[in-house]
C-alpha positions as CSV (number, residue, x, y, z in Angstrom):
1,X,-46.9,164.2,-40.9
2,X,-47.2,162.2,-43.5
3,X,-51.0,161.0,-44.7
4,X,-51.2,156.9,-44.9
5,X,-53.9,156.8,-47.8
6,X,-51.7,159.4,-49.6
7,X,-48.5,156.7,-49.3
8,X,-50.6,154.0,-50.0
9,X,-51.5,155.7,-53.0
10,X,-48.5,156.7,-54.7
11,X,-47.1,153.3,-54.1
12,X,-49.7,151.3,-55.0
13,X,-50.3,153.5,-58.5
14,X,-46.2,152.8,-58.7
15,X,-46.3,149.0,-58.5
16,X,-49.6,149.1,-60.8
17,X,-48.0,151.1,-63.3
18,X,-44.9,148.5,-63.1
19,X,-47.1,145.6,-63.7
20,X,-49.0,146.9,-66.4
21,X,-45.7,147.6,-68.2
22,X,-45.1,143.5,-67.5
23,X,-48.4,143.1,-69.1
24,X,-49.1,145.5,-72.3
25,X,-47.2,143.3,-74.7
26,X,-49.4,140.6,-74.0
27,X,-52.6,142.8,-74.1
28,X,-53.3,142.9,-70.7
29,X,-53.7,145.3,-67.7
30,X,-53.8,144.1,-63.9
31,X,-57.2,144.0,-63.6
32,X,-57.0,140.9,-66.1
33,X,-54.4,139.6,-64.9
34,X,-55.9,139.3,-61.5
35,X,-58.7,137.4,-62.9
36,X,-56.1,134.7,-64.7
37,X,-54.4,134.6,-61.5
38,X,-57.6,133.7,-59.3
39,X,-58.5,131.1,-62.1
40,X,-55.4,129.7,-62.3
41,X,-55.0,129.6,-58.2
42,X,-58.7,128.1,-58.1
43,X,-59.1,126.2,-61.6
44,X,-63.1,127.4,-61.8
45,X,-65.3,130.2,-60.9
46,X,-68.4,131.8,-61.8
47,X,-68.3,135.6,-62.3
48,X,-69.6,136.3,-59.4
49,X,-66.4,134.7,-57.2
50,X,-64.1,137.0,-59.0
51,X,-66.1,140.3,-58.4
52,X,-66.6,139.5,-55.0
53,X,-62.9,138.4,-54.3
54,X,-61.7,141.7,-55.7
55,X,-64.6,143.9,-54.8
56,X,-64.9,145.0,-58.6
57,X,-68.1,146.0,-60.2
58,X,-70.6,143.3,-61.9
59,X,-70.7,144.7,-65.2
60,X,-66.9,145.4,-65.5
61,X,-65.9,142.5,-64.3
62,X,-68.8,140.9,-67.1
63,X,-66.8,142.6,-69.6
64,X,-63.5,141.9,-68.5
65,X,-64.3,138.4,-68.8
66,X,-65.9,139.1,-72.1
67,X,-62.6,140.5,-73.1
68,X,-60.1,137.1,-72.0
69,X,-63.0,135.1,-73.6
70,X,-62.2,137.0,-76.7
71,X,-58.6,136.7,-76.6
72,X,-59.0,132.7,-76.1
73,X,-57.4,133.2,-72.3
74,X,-60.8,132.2,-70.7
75,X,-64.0,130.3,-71.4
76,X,-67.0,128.2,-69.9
77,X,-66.8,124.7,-68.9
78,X,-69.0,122.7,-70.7
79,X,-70.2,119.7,-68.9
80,X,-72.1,116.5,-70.5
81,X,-72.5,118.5,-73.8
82,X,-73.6,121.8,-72.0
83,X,-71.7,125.5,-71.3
84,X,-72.2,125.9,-67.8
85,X,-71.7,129.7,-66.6
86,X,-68.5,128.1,-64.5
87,X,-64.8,129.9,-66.1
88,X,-61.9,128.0,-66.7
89,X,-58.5,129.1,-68.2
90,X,-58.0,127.9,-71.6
91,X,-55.2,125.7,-72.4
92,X,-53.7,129.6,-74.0
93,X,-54.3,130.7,-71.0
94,X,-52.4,128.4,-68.9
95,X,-49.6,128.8,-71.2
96,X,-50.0,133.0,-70.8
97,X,-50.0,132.4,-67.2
98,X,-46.8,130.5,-67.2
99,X,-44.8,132.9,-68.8
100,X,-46.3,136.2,-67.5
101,X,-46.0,135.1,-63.9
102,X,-42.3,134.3,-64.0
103,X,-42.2,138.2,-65.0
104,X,-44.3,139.2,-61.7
105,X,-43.0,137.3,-59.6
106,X,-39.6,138.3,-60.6
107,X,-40.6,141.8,-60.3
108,X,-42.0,141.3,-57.2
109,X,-39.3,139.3,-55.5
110,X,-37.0,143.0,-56.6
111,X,-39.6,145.3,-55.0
112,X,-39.6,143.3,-52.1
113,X,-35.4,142.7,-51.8
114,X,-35.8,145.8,-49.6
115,X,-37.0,143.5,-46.5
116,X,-36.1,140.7,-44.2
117,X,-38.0,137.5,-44.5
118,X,-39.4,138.3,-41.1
119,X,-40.3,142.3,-42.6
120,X,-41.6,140.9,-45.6
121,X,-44.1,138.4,-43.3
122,X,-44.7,141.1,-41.3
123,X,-45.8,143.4,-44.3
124,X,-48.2,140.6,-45.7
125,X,-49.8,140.2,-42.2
126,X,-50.5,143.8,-42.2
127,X,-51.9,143.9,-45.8
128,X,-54.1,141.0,-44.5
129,X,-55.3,143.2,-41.2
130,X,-55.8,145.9,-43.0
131,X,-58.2,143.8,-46.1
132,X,-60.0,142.2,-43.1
133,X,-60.4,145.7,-41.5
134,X,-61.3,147.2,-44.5
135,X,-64.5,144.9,-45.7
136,X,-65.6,144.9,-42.2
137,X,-66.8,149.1,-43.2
C-alpha cells in the first residue's frame, strides 16, 4: 500500500526541484518566488500577510524579503514622504514577474496535460480540502 505523505512527498520535491531550475538564472528559489507571486496577485502586504498565507517562519520570511529588497524586486511604499512597513513590487520586479511566470505557467500547464479539465478541477478542489483540513490541526 502505498503511504500518501510519502507520494505527496516525492512529487511535491519533484515539481519544486523543476521550478527552482525555472528560477536559478534569475537568482531565485520558490520560496521567493511565492512572495513575488502573492505581491503581484495582491499589489501590497505587510510581512506579516505573506508568512501567514504560506505558514513560513517570521524571521525567514524577514530575510527573504530582505533578500528581494536587495535585489531591487521588492520595497516599501512610501506614503506622503514616509516608508510605511507595507511591500510592493518594484517596477524590476513587475518586469521579473512577467517574464518568469510565462516560464511557470508553461511548466505547469505540461505537468498538468496529464488530466481532463474536469480532473484537473477536481485535483485543485482536493488541494483546497486538504489546505483547509490541514490549518484546521
Amino acid at each position: 500500500m502505498k503511504l500518501f505523505f510519502q507520494e505527496y512527498s516525492r512529487v511535491y520535491r519533484q515539481i519544486i526541484n523543476d521550478v527552482n531550475r525555472i528560477l536559478k538564472p534569475y537568482g531565485l528559489t520558490s520560496v521567493l518566488w511565492g512572495i513575488i507571486l502573492y505581491l503581484h496577485r495582491n499589489v501590497t502586504a505587510k510581512a506579516s500577510n505573506i508568512y501567514e498565507y504560506y505558514s513560513m517562519d517570521k524571521g525567514m520570511t524577514s530575510r527573504y524579503i530582505a533578500k528581494l529588497r536587495n535585489q531591487g524586486y521588492v520595497d516599501y511604499v512610501v506614503q506622503n514622504g514616509k516608508v510605511k512597513k507595507i511591500l510592493k513590487l518594484t517596477e524590476s520586479g513587475n518586469k521579473l514577474f512577467d517574464e518568469i511566470n510565462s516560464k511557470i505557467r508553461n511548466h505547469e500547464a505540461n505537468v498538468l496535460s496529464i488530466f481532463s479539465d474536469s480532473e484537473r478541477s477536481q485535483l485543485m478542489d482536493m488541494i483546497e480540502k486538504l489546505r483547509v483540513k490541514t490549518s484546521e490541526d
